[in-house]
C-alpha positions as CSV (number, residue, x, y, z in Angstrom):
1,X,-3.0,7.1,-10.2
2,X,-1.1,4.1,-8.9
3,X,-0.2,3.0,-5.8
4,X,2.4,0.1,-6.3
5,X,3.6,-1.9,-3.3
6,X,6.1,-4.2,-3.8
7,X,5.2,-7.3,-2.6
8,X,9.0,-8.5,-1.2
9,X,9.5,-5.7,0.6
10,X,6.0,-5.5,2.6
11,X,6.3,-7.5,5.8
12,X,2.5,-7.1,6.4
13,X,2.6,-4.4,9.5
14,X,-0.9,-2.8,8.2
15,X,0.6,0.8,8.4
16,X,-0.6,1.8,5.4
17,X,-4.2,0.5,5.7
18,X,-4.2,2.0,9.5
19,X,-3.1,5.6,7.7
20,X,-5.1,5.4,4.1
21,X,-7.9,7.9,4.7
22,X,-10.1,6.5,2.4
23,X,-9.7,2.7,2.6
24,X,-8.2,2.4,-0.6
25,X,-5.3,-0.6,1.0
26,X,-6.1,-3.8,3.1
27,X,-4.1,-6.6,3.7
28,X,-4.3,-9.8,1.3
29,X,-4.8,-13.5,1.2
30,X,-1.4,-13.0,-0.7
31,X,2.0,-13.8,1.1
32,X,5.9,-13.3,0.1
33,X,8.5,-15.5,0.0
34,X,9.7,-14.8,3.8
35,X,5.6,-15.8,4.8
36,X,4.3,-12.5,4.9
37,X,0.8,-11.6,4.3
38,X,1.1,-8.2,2.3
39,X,-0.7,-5.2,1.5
40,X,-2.6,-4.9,-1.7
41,X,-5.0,-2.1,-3.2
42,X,-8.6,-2.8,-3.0
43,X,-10.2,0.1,-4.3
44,X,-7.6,2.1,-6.4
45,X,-10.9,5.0,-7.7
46,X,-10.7,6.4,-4.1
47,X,-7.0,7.2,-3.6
48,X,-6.8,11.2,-3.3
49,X,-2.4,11.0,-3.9
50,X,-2.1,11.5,-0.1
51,X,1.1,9.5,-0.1
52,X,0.0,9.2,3.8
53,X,0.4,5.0,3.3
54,X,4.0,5.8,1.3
55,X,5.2,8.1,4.6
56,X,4.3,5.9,7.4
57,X,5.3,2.3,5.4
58,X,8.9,1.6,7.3
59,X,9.9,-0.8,4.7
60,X,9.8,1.6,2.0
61,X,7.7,-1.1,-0.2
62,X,4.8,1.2,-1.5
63,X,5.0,4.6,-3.4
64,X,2.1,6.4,-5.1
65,X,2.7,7.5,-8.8
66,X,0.6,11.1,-9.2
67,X,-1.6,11.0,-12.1
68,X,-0.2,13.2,-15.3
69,X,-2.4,16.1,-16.4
């Protein structure tokens, strides 16, 4: 599993961490080029491949890549 968010994109809005059933996202010390403080992944083991935080982000700047069986 990865969730990827790409760091440009985000403008910080929290919708991802507000819709992440198990607190996998949070927002960062980190910030983007426009001064944004952005989303990052803080416990990757827990995502369950909702996609809920890829849905809700408006800025289409994180997507979930489903684990290969």
């Amino acid at each position: 599993m990865a969730v990827n968010i790409d760091g440009e994109m985000c403008k910080g809005c929290g919708l991802c961490v507000y819709y992440c059933p198990m607190s996998v996202l949070d927002i960062s010390d980190k910030m983007n080029r426009k001064g944004f403080s952005i989303a990052g992944v803080v416990d990757p083991d827990k995502c369950t491949q909702c996609k809920l935080c890829e849905i809700n982000c408006p800025d289409f700047a994180i997507f979930v890549e489903e684990d290969e069986e």
